[in-house]
N, C-alpha and C positions, 0 to 999 in steps of 0.2 A: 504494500500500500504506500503511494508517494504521498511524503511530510510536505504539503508544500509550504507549510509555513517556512518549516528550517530550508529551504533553499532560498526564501524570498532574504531573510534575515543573515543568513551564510554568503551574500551574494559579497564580492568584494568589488564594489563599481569602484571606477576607478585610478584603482590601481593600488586601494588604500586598507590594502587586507593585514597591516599588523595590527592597525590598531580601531581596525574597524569591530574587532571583537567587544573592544568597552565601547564605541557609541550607537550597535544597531538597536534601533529600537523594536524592540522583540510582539511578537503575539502572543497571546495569551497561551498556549502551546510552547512556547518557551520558558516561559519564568518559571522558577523555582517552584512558588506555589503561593496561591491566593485563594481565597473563598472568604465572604462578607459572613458575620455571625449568622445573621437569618436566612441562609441558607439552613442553618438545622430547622426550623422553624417547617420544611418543604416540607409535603405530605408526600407525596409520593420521590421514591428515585429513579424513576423511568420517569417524569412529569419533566415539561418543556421547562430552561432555564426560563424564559421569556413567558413564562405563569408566574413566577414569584413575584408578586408585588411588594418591592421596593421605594420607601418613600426617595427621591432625590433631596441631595444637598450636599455644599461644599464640605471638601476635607483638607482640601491645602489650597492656598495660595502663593502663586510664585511670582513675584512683581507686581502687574497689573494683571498677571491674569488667575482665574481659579481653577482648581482641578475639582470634578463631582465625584459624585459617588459613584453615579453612573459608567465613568468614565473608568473607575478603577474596577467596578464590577464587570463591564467588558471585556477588560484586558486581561480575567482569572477566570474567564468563562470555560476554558477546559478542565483547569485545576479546582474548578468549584464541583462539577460533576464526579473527578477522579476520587475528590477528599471521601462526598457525600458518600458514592458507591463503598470506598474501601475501607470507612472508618465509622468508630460510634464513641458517642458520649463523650467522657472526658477527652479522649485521643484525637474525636475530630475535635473538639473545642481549642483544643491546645493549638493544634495546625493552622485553625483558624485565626486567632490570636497572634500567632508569632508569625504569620506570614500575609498576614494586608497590608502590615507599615513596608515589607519590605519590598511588595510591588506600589506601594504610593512612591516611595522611593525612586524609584524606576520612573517613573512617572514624570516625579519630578524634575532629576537628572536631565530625561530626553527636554522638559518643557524649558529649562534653562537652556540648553542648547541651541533647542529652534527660536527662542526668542533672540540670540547670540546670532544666527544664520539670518534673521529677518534685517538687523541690524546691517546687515553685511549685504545684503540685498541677493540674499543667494536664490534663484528659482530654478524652477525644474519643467522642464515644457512636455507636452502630451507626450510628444514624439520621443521622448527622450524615454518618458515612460514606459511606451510602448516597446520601445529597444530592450529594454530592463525587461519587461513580461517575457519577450519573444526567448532571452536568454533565459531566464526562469524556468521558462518551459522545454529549454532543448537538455538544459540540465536535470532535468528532473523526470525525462524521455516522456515527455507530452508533448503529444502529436498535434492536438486539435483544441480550439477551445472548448470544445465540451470536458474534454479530459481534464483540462484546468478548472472547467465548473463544478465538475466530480468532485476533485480534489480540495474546492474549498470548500464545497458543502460537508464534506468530511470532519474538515478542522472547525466546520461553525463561523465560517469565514463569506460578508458577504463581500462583493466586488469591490464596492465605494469601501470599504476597510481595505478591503488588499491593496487597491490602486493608493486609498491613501499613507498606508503604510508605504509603500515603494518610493512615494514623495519624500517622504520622514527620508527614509533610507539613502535616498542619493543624496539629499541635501545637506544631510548630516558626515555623509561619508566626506563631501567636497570642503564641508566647514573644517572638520578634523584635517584636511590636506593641508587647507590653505593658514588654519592656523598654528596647527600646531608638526605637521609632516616636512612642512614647506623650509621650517625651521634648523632641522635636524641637519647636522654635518658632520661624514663619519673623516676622518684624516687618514690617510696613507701611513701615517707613524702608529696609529690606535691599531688598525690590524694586522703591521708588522710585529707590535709589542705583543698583543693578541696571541699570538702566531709562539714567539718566541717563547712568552710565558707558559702555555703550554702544549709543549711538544706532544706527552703522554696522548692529546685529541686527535693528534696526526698523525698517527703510525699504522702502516698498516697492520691485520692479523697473522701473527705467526702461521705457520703451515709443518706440516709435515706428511711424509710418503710412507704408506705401514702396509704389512700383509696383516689376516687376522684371520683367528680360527676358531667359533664357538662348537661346543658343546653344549646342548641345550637342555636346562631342567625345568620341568613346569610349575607351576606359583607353587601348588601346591604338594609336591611329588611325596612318593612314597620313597619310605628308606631303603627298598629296593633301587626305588628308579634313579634316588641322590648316589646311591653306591656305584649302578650302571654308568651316569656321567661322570664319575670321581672315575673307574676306572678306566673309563676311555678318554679323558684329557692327558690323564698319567702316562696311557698307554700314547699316545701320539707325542706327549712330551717328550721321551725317552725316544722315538725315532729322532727326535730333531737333534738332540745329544749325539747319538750318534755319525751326525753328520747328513742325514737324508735331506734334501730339499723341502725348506718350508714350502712350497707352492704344492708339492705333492703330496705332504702330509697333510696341509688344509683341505686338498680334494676329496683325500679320503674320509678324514677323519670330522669334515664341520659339519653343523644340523643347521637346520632352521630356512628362514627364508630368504636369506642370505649366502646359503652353499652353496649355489651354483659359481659365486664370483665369491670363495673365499678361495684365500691367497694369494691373489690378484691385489696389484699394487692400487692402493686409495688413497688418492692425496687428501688430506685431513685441515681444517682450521680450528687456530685454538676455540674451544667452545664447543665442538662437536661434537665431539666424544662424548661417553660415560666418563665421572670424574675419575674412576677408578683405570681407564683404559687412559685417559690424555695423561696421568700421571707419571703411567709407565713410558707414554710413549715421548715425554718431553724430557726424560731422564736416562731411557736406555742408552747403553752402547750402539752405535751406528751397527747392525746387520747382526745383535747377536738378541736369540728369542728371550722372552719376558717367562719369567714365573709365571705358574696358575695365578690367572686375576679373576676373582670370582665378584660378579654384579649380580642382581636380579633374574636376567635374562638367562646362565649359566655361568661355566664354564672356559675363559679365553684363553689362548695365546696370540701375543702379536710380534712381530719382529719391526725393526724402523731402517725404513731404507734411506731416508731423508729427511733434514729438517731447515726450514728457512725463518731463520729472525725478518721481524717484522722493520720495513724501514719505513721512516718518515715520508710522508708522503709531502711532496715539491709545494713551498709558497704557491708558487704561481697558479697550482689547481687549485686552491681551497681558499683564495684569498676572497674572492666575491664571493663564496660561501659565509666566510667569518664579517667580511662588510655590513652584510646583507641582516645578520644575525645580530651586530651591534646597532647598527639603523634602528631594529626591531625593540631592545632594550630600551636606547635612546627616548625611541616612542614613546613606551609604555610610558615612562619617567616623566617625559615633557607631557605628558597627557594627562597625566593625576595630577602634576602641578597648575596644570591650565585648569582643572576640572574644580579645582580648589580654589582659585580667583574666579571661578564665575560664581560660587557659593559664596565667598567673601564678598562680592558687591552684590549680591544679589538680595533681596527680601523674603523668605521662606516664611511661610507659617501656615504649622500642621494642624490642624482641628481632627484628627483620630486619636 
């Protein structure tokens, strides 16, 4: 089933996807969780959201303008059905309680923003809209606009919300560009320092070349069948003592669903293995066979035909990787600091 809210909200128009994550303005399908007290009041949990009768009236004001109740009961219109359904008594009361301030909050935030945006004379034209839907939908593999009607009817979503959400959404994402992305300067010295500080981010994974040979016991075997694999690892041990070719005692001697290609050389990265098999195999002698190593699975031996240290991987590939990554920080930083002068001049007051 397509979320289309989360594509409408995940959309990073653009170009402004680090830190479009704190300013999209989310649908009620997003937030954390909300539902109005008198929701328990509902008679039925199958009964339409849009039956409860709700007196209106403000709960915050932010400048010149108010936010309703109304306003805030919309935007928890999914998570008011999820609480109702999956909760009772004190449990939902609780939910209820500790989660309307913190979509008024949200609320808020966005209404400082766009009041910020109107300032700046930011607009958003149909067509532009439109663009944004067309991508919405190629993302979200809707074909048709019915598919897209399907899927807001789903979320409880009607059109003039969606369309007006997507205004929210670009206008907000170009504010965030221009005032606070627009800002950001990552230096050539930051991600050489970056870079040099640490190395350990840059290296690549060790490797190594092993044959390997199980003998297999099952979870729960009997002390027959533990005795059966104990004597047939030992017995294939002892060929290999005597000098026979690992690759021909793995033939014989491996189980499982891996015999066909035991003793067959595998090139290995650290992390692959069982801890128990990379131990051995980062410590053997170049070409000489391992003790019984016993895992879960059985019975092993491996022998190590190779091993490569892992080298630093070249500034020059990873630098616009670590740019790109400090840019991203930078954001975040410069964006809670901006988000905290628009609270500091601004006028709030909550009546919840």
């Amino acid at each position: 089933m397509n979320k289309i809210g989360v594509g409408v909200w995940g959309l990073g128009v653009g170009g402004c996807s680090a830190a479009s994550r704190f300013v999209n303005p989310k649908p009620s399908t997003l937030y954390p969780l909300f539902v109005l007290g008198m929701v328990i009041l509902w008679t039925s949990l199958t009964a339409s959201v849009s039956e409860a009768v709700i007196l209106d009236r403000v709960v915050a004001v932010v400048n010149d303008d108010v936010i309703t109740l109304t306003e805030v009961q919309e935007e928890g219109l999914q998570t008011i059905r999820r609480i109702v359904q999956d909760t009772l008594g004190a449990e939902r009361e609780q939910q209820l309680r500790t989660t309307e301030r913190q979509v008024l909050d949200e609320l808020v935030l966005r209404r400082l923003q766009l009041q910020e945006a109107k300032k700046e004379r930011i607009e958003v034209s149909p067509a532009e809209v439109q663009t944004t839907i067309e991508e919405l939908k190629k993302r979200n593999g809707l074909t048709a606009d019915e598919d897209l009607k399907a899927a807001l009817s789903r979320e409880m979503l009607s059109e003039e919300q969606f369309r007006k959400g997507i205004v929210e959404q670009v206008t907000l994402t170009r504010l965030v560009a221009r005032q606070v992305r627009s800002k950001i300067v990552v230096l050539d010295e930051e991600v050489q320092q970056y870079y040099e500080q640490r190395q350990d981010q840059f290296s690549e994974i060790s490797q190594f070349k092993i044959r390997h040979l199980l003998v297999t016991v099952p979870p729960q075997a009997t002390a027959d069948e533990a005795s059966r694999a104990r004597n047939r690892i030992e017995e294939a041990q002892a060929r290999l003592k005597t000098g026979t070719d690992f690759l021909t005692v793995a033939k014989q001697y491996s189980e499982g669903p891996l015999a066909s290609s035991a003793g067959e050389i595998w090139t290995m990265k650290h992390g692959e293995l069982a801890p128990e098999l990379e131990q051995a195999a980062l410590t053997l002698p170049i070409g000489q066979p391992s003790n019984i190593i016993t895992t879960q699975a059985g019975f092993h031996l491996i022998v190590v035909e190779e091993r490569f240290a892992g080298r630093s991987v070249p500034f020059d590939q990873v630098k616009e990787r670590i740019r790109a990554m400090l840019f991203d920080q930078k954001t975040e930083a410069k964006y809670k600091e901006w988000i905290e002068g628009l609270k500091a001049k601004a006028h709030v007051e909550m009546k919840l």
